[in-house]
C-alpha positions in Angstrom: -27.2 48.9 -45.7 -23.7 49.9 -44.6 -21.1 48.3 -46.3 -17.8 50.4 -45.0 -15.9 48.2 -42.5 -14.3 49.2 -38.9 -10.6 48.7 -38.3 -10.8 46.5 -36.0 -8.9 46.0 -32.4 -5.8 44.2 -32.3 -6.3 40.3 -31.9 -5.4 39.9 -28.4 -7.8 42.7 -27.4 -10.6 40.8 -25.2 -14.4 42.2 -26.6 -15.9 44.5 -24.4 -19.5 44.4 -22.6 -21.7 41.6 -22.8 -22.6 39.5 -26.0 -26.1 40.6 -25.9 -24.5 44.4 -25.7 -24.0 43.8 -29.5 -26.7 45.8 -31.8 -28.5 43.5 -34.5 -30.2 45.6 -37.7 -33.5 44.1 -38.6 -33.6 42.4 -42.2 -36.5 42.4 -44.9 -37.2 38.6 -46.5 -35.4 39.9 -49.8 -31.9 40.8 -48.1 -30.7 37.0 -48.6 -31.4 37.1 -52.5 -29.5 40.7 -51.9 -26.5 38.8 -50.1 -26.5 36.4 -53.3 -25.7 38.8 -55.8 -23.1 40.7 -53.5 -21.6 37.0 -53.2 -21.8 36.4 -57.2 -20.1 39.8 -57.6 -17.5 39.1 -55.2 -16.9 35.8 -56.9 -16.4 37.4 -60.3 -13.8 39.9 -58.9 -11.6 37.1 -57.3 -13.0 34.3 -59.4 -9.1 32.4 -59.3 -9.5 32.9 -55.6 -13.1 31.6 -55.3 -12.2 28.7 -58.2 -9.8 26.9 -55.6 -11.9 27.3 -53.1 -14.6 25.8 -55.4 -12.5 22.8 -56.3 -12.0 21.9 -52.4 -15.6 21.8 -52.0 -16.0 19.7 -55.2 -12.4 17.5 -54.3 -13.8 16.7 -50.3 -17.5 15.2 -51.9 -15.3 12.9 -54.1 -13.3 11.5 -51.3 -16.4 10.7 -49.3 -17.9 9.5 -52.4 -14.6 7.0 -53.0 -14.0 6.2 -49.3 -17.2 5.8 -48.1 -19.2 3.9 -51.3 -19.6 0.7 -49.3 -20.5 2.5 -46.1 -23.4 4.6 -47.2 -24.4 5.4 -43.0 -21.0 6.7 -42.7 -21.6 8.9 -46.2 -24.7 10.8 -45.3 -23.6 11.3 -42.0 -20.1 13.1 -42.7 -21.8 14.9 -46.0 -24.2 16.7 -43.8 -20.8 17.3 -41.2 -19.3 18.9 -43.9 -22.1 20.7 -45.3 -22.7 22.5 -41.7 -19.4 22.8 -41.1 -18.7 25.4 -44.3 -18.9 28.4 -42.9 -15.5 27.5 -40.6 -14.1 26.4 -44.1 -15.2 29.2 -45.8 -12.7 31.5 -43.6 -10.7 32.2 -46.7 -13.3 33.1 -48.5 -14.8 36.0 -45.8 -11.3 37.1 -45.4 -11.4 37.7 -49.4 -14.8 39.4 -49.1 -13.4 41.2 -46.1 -10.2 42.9 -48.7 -13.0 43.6 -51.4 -14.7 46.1 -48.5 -11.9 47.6 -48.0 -10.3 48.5 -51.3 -7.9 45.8 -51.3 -7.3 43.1 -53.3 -7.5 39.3 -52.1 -4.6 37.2 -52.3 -5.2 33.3 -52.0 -2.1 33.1 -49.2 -4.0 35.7 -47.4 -7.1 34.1 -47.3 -5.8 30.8 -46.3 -3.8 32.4 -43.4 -7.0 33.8 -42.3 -7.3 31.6 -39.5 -4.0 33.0 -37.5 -5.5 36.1 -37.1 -8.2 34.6 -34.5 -6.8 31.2 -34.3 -7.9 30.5 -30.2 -11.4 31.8 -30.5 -11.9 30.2 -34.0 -10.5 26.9 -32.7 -12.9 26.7 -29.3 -15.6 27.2 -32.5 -14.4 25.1 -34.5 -13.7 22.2 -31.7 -18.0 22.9 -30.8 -18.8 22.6 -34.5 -16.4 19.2 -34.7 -18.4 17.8 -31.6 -22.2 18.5 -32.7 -21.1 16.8 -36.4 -20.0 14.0 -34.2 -23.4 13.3 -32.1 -25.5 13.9 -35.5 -22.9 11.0 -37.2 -23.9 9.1 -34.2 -27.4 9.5 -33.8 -27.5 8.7 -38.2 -25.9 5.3 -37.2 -28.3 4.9 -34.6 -31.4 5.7 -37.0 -29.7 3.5 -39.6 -29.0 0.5 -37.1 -32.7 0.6 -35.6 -34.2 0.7 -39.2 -32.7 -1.9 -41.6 -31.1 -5.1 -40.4 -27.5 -4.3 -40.8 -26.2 -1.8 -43.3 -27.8 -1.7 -46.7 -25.5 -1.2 -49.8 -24.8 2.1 -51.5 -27.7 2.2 -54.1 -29.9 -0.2 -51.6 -29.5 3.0 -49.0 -30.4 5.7 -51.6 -33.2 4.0 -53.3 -34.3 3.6 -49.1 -34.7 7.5 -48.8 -37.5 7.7 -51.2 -38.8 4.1 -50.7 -42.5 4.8 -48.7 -42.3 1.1 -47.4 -39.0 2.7 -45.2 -41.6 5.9 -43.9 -40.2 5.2 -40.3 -36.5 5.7 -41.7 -37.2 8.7 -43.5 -38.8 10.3 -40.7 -36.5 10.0 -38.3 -33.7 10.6 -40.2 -35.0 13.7 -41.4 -36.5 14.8 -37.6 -32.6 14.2 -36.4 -31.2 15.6 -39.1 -32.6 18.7 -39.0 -32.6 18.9 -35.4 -28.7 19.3 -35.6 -28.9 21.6 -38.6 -31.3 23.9 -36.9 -28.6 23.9 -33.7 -25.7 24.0 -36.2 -27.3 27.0 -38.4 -28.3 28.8 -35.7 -24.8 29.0 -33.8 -22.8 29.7 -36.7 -24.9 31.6 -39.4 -22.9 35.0 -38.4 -20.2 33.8 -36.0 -17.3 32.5 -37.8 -16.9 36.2 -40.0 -18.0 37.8 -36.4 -14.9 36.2 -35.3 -12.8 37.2 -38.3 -14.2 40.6 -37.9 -14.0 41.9 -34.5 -12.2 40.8 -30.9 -14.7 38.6 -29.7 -14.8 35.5 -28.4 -16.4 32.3 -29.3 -19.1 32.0 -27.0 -20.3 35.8 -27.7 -20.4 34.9 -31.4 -22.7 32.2 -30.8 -24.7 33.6 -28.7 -24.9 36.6 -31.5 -25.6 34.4 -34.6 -28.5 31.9 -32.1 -30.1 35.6 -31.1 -29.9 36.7 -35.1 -32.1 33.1 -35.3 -34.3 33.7 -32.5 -35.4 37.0 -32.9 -35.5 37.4 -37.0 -36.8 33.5 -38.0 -38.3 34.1 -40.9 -35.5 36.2 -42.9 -33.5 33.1 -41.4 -35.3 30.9 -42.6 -35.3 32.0 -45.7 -31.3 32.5 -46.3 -31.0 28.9 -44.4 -33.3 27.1 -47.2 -31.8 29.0 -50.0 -28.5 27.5 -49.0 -29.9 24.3 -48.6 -31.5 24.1 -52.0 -28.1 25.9 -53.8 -26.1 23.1 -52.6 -28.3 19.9 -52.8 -28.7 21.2 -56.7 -24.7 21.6 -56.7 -24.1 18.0 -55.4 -26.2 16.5 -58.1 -23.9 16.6 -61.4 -21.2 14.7 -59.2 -20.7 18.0 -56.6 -19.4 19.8 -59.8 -22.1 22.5 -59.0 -20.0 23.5 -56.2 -17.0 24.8 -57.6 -19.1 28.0 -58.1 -22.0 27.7 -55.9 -19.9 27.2 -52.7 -17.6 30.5 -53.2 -20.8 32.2 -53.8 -22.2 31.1 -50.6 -19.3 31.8 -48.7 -18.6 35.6 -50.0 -23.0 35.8 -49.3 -22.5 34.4 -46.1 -20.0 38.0 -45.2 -22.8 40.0 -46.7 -25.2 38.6 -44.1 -23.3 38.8 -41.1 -22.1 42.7 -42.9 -26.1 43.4 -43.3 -27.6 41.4 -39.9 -24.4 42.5 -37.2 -24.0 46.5 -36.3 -20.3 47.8 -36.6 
């Protein structure tokens, strides 16, 4: 695995040949345990850095907890928008990885400026991202409104998810759920540090990270359900798990697209 990094082309520079021009290494089903402990060890050498990002995590799943208690549709629907949204707000966090590569060490105003480096190609992203959370927080009302008669209350609604009288519910929920996280994984599980990276564009990312998908599933599937499980266990104690398990997963998430994306 090569870990030295490129310099890359000035920002303005428009990426050359076609999106399919760009080499992709093939991966063995123990690389995303790999990217884990390059993300741990990343953590523990910026672990202030990593820590704020940590508490962001944590601070955004107590808002929707506080705002959205007596709206429980609303809740599920924006948690799993901000939980397939993190790889655009972990920017900071691949920029701090990014310094670590090369020598350097990360600053947290570095990392949070991140974004200006790229900032029209990461805000086409960002604006696709922004409307596929939006249909999957419609089609959740939609699955909500066709299975209870009006809005359940907040314990009502969770109790409802592992209720087998409410089988209908749960399996359409869980069928358009993870319809839009299959879409939403696929486009973005290299593209946001692609960006960050190299002068690409936004839909040559995509098309990168949804050919990653396609052509290695299984190694995909892997890192995608290793995610899924990390975090779900990190929301449990009150989304305290994430003030360490979502830097983590964002310095892992640079490994991957380091290991999966040729220089």
């Amino acid at each position: 695995m090569n870990d030295s990094i490129d310099d890359a082309a000035p920002p303005g520079e428009p990426a050359a040949g076609s999106p399919f021009d760009i080499a992709l290494r093939p991966l063995s089903l123990g690389e995303p345990l790999h990217w884990l402990r390059l993300g741990w060890r990343d953590f523990l050498r910026c672990p202030g850095l990593g820590l704020f990002y940590g508490g962001c995590f944590m601070a955004m799943g107590w808002l929707l907890m506080a705002v959205f208690e007596r709206a429980p549709a609303y809740l599920l629907a924006l948690s799993a928008g901000f939980l397939l949204s993190g790889p655009f707000f972990c920017l900071g966090l691949y920029q701090a990885s990014r310094r670590l590569e090369r020598g350097e060490q990360p600053d947290l105003g570095d990392s949070l400026l991140a974004w200006d480096q790229r900032i029209g190609a990461l805000g086409v992203f960002g604006f696709v991202l922004l409307v596929l959370e939006m249909l999957w927080g419609r089609a959740s009302l939609i699955v909500f409104a066709v299975s209870f008669d009006g809005m359940p209350d907040f314990k009502g609604s969770l109790l409802a998810l592992i209720n087998p009288d409410n089988l209908a519910f749960i399996t359409a929920y869980l069928l358009v759920g993870g319809l839009f996280a299959g879409l939403i994984f696929a486009v973005s599980v290299v593209s946001i540090p692609m960006l960050l990276d190299r002068p690409t564009d936004a839909i040559s990312a995509g098309l990168t990270s949804m050919r990653l998908v396609l052509t290695q599933p299984g190694v995909m599937l892997v890192w995608g359900a290793l995610i899924t499980t990390l975090v779900v266990l990190a929301m449990l104690p009150w989304f305290a798990g994430l003030l360490v398990v979502g830097p983590v997963l964002g310095h892992a998430s640079w490994h991957a697209y380091r290991a999966a994306v040729a220089q």
